[in-house]
C-alpha positions in Angstrom: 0.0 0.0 0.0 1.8 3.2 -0.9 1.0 5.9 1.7 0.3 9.6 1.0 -1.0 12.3 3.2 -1.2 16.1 3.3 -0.7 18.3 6.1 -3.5 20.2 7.4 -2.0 22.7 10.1 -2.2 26.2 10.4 0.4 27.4 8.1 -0.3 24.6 5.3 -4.4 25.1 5.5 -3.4 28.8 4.5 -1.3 28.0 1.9 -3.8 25.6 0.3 -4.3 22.1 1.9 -7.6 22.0 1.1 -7.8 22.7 -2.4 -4.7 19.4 -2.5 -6.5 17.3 -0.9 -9.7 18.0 -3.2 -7.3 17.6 -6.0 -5.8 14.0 -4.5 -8.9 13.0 -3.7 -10.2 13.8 -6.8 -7.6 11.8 -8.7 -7.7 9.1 -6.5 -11.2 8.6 -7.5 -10.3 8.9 -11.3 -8.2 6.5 -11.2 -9.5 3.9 -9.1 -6.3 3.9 -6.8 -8.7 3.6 -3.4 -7.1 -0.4 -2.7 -3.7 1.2 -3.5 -3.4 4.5 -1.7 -3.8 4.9 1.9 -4.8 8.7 2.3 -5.4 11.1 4.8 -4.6 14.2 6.8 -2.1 14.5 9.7 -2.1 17.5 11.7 1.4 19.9 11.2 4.4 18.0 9.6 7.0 20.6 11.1 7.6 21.9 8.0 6.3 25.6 8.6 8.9 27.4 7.0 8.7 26.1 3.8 7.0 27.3 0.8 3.6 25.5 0.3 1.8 22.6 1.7 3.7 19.4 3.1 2.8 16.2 1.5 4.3 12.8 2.9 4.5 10.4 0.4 5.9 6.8 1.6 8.1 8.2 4.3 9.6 11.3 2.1 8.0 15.1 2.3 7.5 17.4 -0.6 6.2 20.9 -0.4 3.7 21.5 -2.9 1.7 24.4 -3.9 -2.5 23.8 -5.6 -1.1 24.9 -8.5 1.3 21.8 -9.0 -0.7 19.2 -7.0 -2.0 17.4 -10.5 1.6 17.4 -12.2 3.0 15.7 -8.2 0.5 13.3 -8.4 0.7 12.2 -12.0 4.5 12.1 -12.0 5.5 11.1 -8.3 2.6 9.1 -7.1 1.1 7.8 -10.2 4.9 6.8 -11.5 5.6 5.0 -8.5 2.3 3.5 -8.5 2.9 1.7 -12.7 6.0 0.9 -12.0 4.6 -1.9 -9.0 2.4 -3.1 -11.7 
């Protein structure tokens, strides 16, 4: 199961949290990846001073803004996720 989650704390909700996880959830729909991707929230990732909004994906944190959350998860999570096929 390949693990992704955003963070959803102060600073990252203002930069745009919400509007990622619409998008991932969005996507995840799309694509039918529910049996493959364990998704969620987790409250502050200690990344605060960062540009963006911290994503965790399997073990390894990216700072990502709304307006690059499709192109992440088409070439990071989705690329990961053919190559196990």
């Amino acid at each position: 199961m390949t693990n992704l989650s955003v963070c959803i704390g102060s600073s990252c909700h203002i930069n745009g949290s919400y509007n990622i996880i619409q998008t991932f959830q969005q996507l995840i729909e799309e694509n039918h990846l529910h049996e493959k991707i364990d998704f969620k929230a987790e409250f502050c990732s200690k990344m605060c001073n960062r540009e963006g909004v911290a994503v965790n994906f399997n073990g390894e944190t990216f700072n990502i803004t709304p307006e690059n959350a499709y192109k992440f998860f088409d070439q990071t999570v989705l690329g990961l996720i053919n190559q196990k096929i």
